[in-house]
TORMAR-841472 format. One record per residue: residue number from 1; x, y, z of N, C-alpha, C in turn. Coordinates in steps of 0.02 Angstrom, whole numbers, always signed. Layout:
residues N
{torlo = NUM&npx = X&npy = Y&npz = Z&capx = X&capy = Y&capz = Z&cpx = X&cpy = Y&cpz = Z}
...
end
This chain:
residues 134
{torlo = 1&npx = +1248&npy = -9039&npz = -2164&capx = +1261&capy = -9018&capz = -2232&cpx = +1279&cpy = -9078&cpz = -2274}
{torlo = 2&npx = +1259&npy = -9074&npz = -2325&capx = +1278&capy = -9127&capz = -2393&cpx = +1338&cpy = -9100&cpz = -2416}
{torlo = 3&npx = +1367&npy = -9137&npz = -2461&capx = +1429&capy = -9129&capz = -2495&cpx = +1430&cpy = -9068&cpz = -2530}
{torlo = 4&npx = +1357&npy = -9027&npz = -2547&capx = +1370&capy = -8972&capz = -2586&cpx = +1333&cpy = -8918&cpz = -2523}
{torlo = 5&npx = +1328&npy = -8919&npz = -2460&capx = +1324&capy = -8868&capz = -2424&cpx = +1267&cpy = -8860&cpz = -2420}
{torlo = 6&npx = +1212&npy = -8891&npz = -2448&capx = +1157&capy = -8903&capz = -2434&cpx = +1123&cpy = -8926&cpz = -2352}
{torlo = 7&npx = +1091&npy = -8883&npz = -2333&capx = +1077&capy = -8894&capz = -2245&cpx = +1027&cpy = -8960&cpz = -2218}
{torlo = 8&npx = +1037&npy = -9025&npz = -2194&capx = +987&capy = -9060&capz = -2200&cpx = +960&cpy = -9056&cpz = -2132}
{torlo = 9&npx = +988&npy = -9035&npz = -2103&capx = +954&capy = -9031&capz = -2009&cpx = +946&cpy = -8973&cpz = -2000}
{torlo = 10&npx = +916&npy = -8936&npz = -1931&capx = +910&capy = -8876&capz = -1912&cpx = +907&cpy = -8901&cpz = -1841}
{torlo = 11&npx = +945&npy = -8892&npz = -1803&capx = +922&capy = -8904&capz = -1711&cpx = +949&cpy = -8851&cpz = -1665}
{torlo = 12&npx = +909&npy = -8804&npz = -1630&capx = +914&capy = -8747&capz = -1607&cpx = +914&cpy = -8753&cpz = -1535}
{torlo = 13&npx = +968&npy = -8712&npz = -1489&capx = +989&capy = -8750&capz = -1438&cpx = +1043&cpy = -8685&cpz = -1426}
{torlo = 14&npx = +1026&npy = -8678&npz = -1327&capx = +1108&capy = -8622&capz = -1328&cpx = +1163&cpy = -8613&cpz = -1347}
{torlo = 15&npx = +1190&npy = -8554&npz = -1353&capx = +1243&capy = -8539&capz = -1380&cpx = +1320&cpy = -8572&cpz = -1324}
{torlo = 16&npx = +1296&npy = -8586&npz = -1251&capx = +1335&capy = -8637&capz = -1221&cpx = +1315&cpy = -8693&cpz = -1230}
{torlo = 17&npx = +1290&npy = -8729&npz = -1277&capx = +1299&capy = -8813&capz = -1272&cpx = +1356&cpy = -8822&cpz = -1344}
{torlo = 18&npx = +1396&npy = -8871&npz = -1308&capx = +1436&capy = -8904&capz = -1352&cpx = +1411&cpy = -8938&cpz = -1415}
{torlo = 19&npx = +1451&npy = -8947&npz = -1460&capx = +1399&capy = -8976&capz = -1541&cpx = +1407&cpy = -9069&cpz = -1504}
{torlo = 20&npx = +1446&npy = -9084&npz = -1488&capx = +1440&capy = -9138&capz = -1488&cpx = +1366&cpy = -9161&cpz = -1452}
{torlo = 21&npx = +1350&npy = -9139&npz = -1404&capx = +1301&capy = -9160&capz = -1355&cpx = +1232&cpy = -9161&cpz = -1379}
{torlo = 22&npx = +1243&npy = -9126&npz = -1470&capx = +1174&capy = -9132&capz = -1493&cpx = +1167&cpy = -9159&cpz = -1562}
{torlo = 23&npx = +1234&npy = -9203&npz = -1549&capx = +1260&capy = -9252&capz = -1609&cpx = +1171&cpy = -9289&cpz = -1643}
{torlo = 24&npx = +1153&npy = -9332&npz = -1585&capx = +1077&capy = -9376&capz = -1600&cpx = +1052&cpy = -9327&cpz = -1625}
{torlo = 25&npx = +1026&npy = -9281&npz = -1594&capx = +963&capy = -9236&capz = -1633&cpx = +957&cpy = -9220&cpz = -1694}
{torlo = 26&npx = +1040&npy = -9206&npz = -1721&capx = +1044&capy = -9171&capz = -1765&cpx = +1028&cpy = -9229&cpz = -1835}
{torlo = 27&npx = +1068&npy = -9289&npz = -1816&capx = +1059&capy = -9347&capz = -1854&cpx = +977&cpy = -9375&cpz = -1862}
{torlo = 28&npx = +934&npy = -9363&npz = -1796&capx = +885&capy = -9396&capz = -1818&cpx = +837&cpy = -9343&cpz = -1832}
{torlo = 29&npx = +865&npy = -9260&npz = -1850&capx = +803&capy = -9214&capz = -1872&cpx = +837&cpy = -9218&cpz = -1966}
{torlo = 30&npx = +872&npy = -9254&npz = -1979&capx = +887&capy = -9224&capz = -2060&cpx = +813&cpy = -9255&cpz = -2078}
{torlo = 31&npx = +798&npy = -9207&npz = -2124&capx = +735&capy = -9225&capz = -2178&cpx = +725&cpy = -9273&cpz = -2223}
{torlo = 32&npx = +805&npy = -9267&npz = -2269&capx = +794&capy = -9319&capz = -2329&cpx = +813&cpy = -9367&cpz = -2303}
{torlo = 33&npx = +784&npy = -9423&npz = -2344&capx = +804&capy = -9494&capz = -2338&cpx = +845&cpy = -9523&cpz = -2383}
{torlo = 34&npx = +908&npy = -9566&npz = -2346&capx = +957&capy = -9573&capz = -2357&cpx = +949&cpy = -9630&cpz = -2406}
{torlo = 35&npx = +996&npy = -9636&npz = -2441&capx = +995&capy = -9691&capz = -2520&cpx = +1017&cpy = -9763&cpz = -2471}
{torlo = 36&npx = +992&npy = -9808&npz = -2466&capx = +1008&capy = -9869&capz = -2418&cpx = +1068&cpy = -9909&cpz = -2462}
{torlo = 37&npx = +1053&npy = -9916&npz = -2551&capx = +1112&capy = -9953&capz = -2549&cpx = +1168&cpy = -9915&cpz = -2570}
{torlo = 38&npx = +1186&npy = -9851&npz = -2552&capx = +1277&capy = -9823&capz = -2539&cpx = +1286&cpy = -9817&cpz = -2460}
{torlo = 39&npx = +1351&npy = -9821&npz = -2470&capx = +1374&capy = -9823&capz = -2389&cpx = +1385&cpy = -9742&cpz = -2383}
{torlo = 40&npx = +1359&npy = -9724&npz = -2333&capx = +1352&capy = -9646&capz = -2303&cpx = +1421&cpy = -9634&cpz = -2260}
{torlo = 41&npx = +1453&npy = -9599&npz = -2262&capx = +1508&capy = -9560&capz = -2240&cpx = +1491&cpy = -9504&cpz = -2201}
{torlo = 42&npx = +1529&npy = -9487&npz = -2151&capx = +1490&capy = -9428&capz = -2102&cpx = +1586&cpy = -9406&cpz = -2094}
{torlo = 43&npx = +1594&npy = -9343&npz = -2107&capx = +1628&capy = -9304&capz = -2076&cpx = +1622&cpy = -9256&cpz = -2022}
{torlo = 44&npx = +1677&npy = -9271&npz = -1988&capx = +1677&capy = -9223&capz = -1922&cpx = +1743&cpy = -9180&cpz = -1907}
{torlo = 45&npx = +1754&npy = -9157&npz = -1846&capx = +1812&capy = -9123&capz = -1814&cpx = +1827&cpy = -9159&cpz = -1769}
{torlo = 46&npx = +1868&npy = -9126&npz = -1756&capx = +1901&capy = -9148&capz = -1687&cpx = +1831&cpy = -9146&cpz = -1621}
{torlo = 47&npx = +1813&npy = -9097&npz = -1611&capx = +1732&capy = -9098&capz = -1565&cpx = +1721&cpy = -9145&cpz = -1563}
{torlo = 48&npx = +1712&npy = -9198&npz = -1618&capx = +1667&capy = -9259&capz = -1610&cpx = +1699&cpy = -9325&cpz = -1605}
{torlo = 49&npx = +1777&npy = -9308&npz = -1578&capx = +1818&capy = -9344&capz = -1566&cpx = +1798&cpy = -9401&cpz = -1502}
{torlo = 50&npx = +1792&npy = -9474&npz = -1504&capx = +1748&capy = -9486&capz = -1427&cpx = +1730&cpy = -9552&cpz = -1434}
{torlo = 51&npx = +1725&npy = -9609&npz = -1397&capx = +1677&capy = -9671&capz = -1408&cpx = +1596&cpy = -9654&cpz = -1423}
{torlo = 52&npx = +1589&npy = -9606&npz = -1370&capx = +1509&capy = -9580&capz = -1387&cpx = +1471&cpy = -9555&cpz = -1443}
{torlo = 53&npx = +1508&npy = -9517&npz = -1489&capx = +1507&capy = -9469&capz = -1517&cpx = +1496&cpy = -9531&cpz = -1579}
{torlo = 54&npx = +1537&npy = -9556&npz = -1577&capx = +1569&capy = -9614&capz = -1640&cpx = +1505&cpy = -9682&cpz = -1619}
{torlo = 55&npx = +1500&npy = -9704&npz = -1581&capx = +1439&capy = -9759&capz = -1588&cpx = +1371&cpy = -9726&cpz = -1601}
{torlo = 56&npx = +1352&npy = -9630&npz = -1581&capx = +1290&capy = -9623&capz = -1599&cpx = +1303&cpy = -9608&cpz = -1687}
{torlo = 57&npx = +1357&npy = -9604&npz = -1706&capx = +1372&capy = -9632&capz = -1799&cpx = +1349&cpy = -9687&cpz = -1833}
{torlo = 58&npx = +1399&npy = -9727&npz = -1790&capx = +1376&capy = -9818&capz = -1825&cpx = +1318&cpy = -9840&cpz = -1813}
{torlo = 59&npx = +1275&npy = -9801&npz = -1753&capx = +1211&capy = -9834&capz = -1744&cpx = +1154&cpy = -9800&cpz = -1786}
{torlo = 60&npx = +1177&npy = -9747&npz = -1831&capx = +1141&capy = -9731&capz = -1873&cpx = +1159&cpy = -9745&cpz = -1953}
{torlo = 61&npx = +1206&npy = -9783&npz = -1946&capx = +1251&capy = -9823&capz = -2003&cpx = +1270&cpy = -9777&cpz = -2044}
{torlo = 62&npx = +1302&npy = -9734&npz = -2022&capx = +1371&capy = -9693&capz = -2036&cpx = +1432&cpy = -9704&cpz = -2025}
{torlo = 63&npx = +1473&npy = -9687&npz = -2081&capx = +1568&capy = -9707&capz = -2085&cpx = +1579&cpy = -9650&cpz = -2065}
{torlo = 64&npx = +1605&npy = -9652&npz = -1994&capx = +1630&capy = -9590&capz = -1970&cpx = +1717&cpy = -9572&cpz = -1998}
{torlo = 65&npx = +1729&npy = -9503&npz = -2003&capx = +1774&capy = -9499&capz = -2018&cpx = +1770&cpy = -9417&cpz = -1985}
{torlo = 66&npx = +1816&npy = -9438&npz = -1904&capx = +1828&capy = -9388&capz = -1867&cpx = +1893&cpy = -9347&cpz = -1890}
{torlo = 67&npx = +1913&npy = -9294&npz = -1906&capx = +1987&capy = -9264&capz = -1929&cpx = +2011&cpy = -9241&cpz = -1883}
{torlo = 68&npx = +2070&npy = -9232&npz = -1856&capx = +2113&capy = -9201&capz = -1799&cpx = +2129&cpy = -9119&cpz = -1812}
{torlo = 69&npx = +2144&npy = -9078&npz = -1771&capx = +2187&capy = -9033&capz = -1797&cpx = +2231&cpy = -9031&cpz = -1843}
{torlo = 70&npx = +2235&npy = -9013&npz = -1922&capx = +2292&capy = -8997&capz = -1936&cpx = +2314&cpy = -9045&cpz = -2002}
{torlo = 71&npx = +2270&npy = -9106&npz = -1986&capx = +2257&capy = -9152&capz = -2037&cpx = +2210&cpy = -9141&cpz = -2119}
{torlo = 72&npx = +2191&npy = -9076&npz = -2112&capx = +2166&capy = -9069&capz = -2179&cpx = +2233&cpy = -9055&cpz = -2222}
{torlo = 73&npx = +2265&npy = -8994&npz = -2185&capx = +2319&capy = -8928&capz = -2199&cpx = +2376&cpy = -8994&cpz = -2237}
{torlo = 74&npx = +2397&npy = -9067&npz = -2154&capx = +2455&capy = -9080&capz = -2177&cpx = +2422&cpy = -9137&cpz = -2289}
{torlo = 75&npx = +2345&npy = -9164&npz = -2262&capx = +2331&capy = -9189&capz = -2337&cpx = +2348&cpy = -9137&cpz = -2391}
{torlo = 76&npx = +2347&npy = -9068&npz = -2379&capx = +2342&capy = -9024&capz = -2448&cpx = +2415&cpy = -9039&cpz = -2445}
{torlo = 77&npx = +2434&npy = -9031&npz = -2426&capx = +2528&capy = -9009&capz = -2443&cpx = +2553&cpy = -9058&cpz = -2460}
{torlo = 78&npx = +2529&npy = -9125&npz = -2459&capx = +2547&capy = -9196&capz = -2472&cpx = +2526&cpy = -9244&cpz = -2508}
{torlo = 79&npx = +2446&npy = -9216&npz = -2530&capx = +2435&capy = -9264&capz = -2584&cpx = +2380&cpy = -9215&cpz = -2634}
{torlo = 80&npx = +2426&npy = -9227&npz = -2693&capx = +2401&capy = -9185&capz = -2742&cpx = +2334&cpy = -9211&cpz = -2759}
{torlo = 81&npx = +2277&npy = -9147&npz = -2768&capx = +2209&capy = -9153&capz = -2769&cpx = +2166&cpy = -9173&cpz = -2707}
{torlo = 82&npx = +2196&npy = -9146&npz = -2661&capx = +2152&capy = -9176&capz = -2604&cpx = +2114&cpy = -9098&cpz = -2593}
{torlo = 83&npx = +2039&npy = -9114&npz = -2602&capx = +1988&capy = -9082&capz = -2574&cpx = +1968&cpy = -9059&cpz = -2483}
{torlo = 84&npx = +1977&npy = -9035&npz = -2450&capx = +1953&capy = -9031&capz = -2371&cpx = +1866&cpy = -9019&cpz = -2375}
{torlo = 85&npx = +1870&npy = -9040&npz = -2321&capx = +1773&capy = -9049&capz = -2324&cpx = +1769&cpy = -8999&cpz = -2282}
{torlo = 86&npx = +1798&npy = -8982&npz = -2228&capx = +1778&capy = -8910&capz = -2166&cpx = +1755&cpy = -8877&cpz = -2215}
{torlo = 87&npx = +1774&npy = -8825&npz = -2254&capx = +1741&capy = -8776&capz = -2304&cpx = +1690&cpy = -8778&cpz = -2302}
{torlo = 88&npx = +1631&npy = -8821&npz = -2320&capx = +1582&capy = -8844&capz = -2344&cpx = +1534&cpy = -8806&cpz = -2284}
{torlo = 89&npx = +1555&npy = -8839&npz = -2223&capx = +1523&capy = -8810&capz = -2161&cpx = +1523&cpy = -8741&cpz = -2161}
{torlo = 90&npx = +1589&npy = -8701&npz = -2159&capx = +1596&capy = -8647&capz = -2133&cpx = +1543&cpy = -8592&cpz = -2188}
{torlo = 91&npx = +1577&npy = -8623&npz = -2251&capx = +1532&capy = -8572&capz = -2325&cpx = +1452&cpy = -8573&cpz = -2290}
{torlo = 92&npx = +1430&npy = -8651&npz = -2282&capx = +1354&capy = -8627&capz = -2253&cpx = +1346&cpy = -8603&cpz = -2214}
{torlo = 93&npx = +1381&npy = -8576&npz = -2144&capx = +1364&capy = -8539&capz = -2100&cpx = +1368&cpy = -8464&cpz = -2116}
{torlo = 94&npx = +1407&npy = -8455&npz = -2182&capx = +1421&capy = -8394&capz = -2190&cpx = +1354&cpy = -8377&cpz = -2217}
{torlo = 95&npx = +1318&npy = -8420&npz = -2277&capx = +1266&capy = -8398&capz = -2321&cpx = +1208&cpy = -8384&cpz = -2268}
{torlo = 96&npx = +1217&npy = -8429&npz = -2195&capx = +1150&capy = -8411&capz = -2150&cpx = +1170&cpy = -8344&cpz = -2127}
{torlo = 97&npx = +1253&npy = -8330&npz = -2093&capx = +1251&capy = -8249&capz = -2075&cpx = +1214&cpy = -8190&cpz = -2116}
{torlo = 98&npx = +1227&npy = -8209&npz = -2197&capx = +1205&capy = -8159&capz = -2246&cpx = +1147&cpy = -8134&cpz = -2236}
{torlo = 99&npx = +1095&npy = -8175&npz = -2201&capx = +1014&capy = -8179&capz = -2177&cpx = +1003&cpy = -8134&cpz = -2115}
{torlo = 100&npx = +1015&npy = -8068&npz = -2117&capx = +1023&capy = -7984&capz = -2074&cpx = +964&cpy = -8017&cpz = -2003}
{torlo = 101&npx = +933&npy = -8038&npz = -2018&capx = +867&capy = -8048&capz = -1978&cpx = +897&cpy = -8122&cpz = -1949}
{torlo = 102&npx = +929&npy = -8149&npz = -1956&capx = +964&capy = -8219&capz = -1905&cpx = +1030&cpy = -8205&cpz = -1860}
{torlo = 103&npx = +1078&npy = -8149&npz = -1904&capx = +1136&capy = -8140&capz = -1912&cpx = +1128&cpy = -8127&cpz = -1810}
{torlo = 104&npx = +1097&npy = -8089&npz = -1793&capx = +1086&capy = -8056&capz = -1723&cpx = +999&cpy = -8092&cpz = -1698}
{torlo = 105&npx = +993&npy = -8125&npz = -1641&capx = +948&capy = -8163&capz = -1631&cpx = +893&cpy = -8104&cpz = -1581}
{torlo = 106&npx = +841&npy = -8108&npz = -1606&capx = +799&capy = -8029&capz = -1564&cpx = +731&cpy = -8072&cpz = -1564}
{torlo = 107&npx = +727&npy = -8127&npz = -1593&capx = +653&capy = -8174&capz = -1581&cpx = +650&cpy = -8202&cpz = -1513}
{torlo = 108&npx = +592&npy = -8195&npz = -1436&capx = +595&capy = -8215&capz = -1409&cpx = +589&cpy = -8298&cpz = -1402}
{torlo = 109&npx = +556&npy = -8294&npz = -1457&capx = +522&capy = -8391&capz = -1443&cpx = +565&cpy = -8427&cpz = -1495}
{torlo = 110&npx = +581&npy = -8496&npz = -1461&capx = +648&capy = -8534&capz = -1492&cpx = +589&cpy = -8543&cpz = -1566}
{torlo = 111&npx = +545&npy = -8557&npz = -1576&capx = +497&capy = -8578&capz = -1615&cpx = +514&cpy = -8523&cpz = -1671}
{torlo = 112&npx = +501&npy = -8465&npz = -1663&capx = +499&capy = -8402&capz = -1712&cpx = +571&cpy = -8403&cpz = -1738}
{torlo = 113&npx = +627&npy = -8438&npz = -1688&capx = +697&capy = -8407&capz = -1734&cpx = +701&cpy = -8476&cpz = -1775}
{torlo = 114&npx = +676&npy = -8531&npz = -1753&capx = +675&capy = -8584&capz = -1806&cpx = +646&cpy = -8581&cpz = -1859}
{torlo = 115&npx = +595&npy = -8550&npz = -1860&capx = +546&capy = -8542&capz = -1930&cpx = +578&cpy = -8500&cpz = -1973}
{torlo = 116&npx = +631&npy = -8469&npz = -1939&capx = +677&capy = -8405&capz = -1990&cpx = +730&cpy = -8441&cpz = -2008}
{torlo = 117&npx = +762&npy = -8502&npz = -1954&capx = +806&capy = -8523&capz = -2000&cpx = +796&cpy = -8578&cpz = -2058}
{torlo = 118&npx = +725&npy = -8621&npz = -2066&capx = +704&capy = -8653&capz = -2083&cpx = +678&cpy = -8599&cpz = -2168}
{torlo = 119&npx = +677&npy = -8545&npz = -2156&capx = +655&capy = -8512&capz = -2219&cpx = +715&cpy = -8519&cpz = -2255}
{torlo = 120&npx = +749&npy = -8471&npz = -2209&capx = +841&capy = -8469&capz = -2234&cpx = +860&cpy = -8521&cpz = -2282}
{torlo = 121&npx = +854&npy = -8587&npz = -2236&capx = +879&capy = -8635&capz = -2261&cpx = +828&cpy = -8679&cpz = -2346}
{torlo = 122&npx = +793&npy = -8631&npz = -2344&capx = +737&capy = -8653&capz = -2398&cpx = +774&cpy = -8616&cpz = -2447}
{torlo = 123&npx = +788&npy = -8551&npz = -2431&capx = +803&capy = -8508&capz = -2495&cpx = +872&cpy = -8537&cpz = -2524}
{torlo = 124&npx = +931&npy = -8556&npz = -2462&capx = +976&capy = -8597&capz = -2482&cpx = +976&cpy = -8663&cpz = -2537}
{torlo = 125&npx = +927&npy = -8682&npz = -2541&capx = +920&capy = -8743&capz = -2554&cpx = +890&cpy = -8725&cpz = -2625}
{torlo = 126&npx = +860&npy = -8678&npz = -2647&capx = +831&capy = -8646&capz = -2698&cpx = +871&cpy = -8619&cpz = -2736}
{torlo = 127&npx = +947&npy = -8576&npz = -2707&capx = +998&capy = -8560&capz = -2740&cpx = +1019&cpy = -8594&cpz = -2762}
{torlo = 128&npx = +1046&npy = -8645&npz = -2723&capx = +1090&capy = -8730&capz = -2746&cpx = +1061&cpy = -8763&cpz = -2794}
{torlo = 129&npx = +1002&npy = -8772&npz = -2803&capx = +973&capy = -8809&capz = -2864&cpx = +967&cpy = -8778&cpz = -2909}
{torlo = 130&npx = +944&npy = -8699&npz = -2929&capx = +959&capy = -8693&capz = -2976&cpx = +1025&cpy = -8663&cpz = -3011}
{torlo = 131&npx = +1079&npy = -8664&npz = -2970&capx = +1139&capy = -8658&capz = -2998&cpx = +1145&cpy = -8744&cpz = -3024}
{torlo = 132&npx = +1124&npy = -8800&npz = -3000&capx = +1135&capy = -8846&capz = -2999&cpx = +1103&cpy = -8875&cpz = -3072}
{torlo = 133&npx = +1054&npy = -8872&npz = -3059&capx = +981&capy = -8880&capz = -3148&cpx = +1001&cpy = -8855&cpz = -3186}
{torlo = 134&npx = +1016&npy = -8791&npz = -3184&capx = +1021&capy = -8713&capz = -3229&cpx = +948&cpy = -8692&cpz = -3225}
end
């Protein structure tokens, strides 16, 4: 996700694998291409807490910025105007639940439930801009 919840990856994968373990994929399936001269910032959780986790960042020349438990909660209460980035994630997962036909997975082939979330994530992206344009 981008700063405004916009989805740039899609990588589909059991519901037992850990997020970290599909940290690469996810980094090297985003679509857009990244602006080379700003420095890119990557937020995470605690999950991606790790030497591993953190060099497959820098080797895609990302400023990682892993958060701990508890560390958003203690920034709000302590420094006035501080924004939390988790939100951002969770709101988009909510707008993919809204999608009745993803919400419960009934497609046998990993292929068919990707093409549904790949629509999903089209229509998302269609909302966002034009709230965004007008």
């Amino acid at each position: 996700m981008d700063e405004r919840g916009i989805p740039l990856s899609i990588v589909v994968t059991g519901a037992n694998r850990h997020d970290v373990s599909q940290l690469e994929a996810v980094l090297d399936a985003i679509v857009i291409d990244r602006p080379q001269e700003a420095e890119q910032h990557l937020c995470a959780d605690k999950g991606y807490h790790g030497d591993p986790a953190r060099e497959a960042m820098e080797a895609r020349d990302y400023v990682p910025h892993v958060r701990q438990r508890g560390e958003e909660v203690e920034g709000k209460k302590t420094i006035p105007g501080y924004k939390p980035r988790r939100w951002i994630v969770e709101v988009a997962h909510s707008w993919f639940n809204r999608f009745r036909k993803l919400l419960v997975r009934y497609e046998k082939f990993s292929e068919t439930y990707e093409a549904l979330l790949h629509l999903a994530a089209a229509i998302i992206c269609w909302r966002k801009v034009g709230v965004i344009y007008g």
